[in-house]
C-alpha positions as CSV (number, residue, x, y, z in Angstrom):
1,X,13.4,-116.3,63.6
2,X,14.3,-119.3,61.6
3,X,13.2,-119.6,58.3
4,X,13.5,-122.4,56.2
5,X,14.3,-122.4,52.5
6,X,13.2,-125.2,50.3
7,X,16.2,-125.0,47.9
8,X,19.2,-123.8,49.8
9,X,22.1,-126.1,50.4
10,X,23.2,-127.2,54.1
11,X,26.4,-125.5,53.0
12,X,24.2,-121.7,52.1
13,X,22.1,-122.4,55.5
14,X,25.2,-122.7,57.3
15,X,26.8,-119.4,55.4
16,X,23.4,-117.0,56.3
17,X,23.0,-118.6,60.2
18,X,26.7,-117.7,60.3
19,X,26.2,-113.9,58.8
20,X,22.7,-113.4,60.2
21,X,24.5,-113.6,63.7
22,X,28.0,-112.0,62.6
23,X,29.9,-115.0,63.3
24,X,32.9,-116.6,61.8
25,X,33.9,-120.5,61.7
26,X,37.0,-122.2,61.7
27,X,38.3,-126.0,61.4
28,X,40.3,-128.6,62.0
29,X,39.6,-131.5,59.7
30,X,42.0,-134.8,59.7
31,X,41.0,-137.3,57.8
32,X,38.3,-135.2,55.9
33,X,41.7,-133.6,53.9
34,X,39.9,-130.0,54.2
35,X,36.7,-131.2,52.5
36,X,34.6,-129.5,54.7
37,X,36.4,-126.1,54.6
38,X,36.3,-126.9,50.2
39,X,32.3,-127.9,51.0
40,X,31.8,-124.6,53.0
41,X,34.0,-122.1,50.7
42,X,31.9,-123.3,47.4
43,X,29.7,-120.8,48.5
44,X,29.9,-117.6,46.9
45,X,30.5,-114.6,50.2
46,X,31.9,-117.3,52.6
47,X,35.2,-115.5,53.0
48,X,32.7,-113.0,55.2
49,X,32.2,-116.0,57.9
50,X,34.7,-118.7,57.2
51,X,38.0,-117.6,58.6
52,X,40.2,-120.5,58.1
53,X,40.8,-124.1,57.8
54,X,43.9,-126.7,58.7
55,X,44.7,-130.2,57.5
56,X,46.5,-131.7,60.8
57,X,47.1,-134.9,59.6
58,X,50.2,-135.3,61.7
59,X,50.2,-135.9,65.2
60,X,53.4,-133.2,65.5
61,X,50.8,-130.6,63.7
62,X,47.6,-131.6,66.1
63,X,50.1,-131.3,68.9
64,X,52.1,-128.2,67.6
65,X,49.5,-125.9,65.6
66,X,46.3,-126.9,67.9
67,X,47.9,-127.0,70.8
68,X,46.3,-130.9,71.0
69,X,47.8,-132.7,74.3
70,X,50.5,-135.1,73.4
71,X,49.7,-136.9,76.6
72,X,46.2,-137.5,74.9
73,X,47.3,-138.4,71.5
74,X,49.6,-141.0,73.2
75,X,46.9,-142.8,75.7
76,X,43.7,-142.2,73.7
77,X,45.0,-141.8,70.2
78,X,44.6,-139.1,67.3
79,X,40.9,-140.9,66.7
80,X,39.8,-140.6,69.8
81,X,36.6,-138.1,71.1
82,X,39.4,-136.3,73.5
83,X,41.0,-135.6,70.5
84,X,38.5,-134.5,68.4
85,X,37.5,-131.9,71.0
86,X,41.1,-130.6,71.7
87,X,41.1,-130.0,67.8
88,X,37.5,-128.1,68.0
89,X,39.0,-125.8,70.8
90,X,42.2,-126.1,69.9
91,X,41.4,-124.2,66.1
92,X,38.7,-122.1,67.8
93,X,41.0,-120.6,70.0
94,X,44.1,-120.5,67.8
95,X,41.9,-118.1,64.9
96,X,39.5,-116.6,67.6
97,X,36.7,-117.4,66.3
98,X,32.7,-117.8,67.5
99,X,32.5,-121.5,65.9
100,X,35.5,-124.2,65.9
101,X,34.9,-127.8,64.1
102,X,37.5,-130.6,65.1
103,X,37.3,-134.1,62.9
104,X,39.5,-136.8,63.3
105,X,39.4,-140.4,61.7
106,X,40.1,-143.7,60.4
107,X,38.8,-143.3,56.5
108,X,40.9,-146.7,55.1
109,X,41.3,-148.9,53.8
110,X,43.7,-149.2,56.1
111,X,44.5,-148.2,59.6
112,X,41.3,-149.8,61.3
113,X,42.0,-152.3,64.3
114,X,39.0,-154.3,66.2
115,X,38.5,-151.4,68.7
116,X,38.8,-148.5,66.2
117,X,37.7,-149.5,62.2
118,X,37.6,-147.9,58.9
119,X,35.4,-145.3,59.0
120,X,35.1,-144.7,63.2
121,X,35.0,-140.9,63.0
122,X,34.9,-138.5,65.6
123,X,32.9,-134.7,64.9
124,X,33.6,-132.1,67.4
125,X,32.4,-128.6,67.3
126,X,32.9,-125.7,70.1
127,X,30.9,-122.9,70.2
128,X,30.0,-120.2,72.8
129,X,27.5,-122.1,74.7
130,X,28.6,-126.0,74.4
131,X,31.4,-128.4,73.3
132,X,30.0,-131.6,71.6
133,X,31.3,-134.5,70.4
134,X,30.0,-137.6,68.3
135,X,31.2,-140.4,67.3
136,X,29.9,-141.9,63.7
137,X,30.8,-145.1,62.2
138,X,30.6,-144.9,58.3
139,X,30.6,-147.5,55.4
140,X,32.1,-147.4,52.0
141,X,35.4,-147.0,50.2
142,X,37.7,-144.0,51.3
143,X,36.0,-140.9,49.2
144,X,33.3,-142.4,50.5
145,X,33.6,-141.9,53.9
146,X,35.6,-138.7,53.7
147,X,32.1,-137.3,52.0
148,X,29.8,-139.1,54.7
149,X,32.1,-137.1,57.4
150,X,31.5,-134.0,55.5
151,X,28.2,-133.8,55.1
152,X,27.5,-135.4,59.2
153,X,29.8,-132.3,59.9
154,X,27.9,-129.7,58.1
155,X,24.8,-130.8,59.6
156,X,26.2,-130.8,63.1
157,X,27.6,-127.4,62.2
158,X,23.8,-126.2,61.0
159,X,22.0,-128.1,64.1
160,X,24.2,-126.5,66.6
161,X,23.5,-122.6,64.8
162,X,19.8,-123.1,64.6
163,X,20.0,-124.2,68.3
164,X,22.3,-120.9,69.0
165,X,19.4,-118.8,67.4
166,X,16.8,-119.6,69.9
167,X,16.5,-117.0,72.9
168,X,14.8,-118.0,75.8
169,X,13.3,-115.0,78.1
């Protein structure tokens, strides 16, 4: 059962979905710079469901720690939805953990080309029963964007443990 609290924080939702079911989240973030993982963490008890969190900024450490194919970053590109799912799995697998969150991006001012601008971002999250991926195009300055991401990625993160919580007989 589901029940909605008028004043708690996406962040708390996430933190009591997370403990109601005994699970334990981990993520890769890119050009969010660990902001999620901060955004998550500001909650007092989260070390009992976050487990950990890595900055792959690099392509050697998407490659290296995440286990991300080079062949993909090479063809498709770090910001690429391939990518951002390798990272989800990649991070999931790596800390074995029920939830894994994968972000990759272009947050500027520069690095954007016609085919992938500032602020093209891709959200990826693996979890026992799926693998999604979405792609989000955000406006605004760098911090900007970085907190758009965030807070897309939270709600993803939110949607996708409500959606867990439902038992069909």
């Amino acid at each position: 059962m589901i029940v909605k609290r008028d004043t708690e924080t996406v962040e708390e939702a996430i933190g009591r979905l997370l403990k109601d079911r005994g699970w334990r989240i981990s993520i890769a973030e890119s050009c969010t710079g660990g902001l999620i993982g901060h955004r998550i963490t500001n909650v007092s008890g989260s070390s009992d469901y976050f487990e950990s969190g890595v900055i792959t900024y690099s392509n050697e450490a998407k490659i290296e720690l995440l286990k991300v194919p080079e062949e993909t970053i090479k063809t498709l590109g770090a910001v690429s939805k391939q990518t951002a799912i390798a990272l989800a799995d990649g991070i999931r697998k790596l800390r074995n953990t029920e939830i894994g969150l994968g972000v990759t991006g272009i947050a500027g001012p520069t690095g954007g080309t016609a085919t992938k601008p500032v602020g093209l971002v891709y959200i990826a999250l693996s979890s026992p029963s799926c693998v999604e991926c979405k792609e989000f195009i955000f406006t605004g300055d760098r911090g900007e964007i970085k907190l758009k991401a965030s807070g897309a990625a939270l709600e993803m993160i939110k949607r996708r443990l409500e959606e867990e919580q439902v038992v069909i007989v």
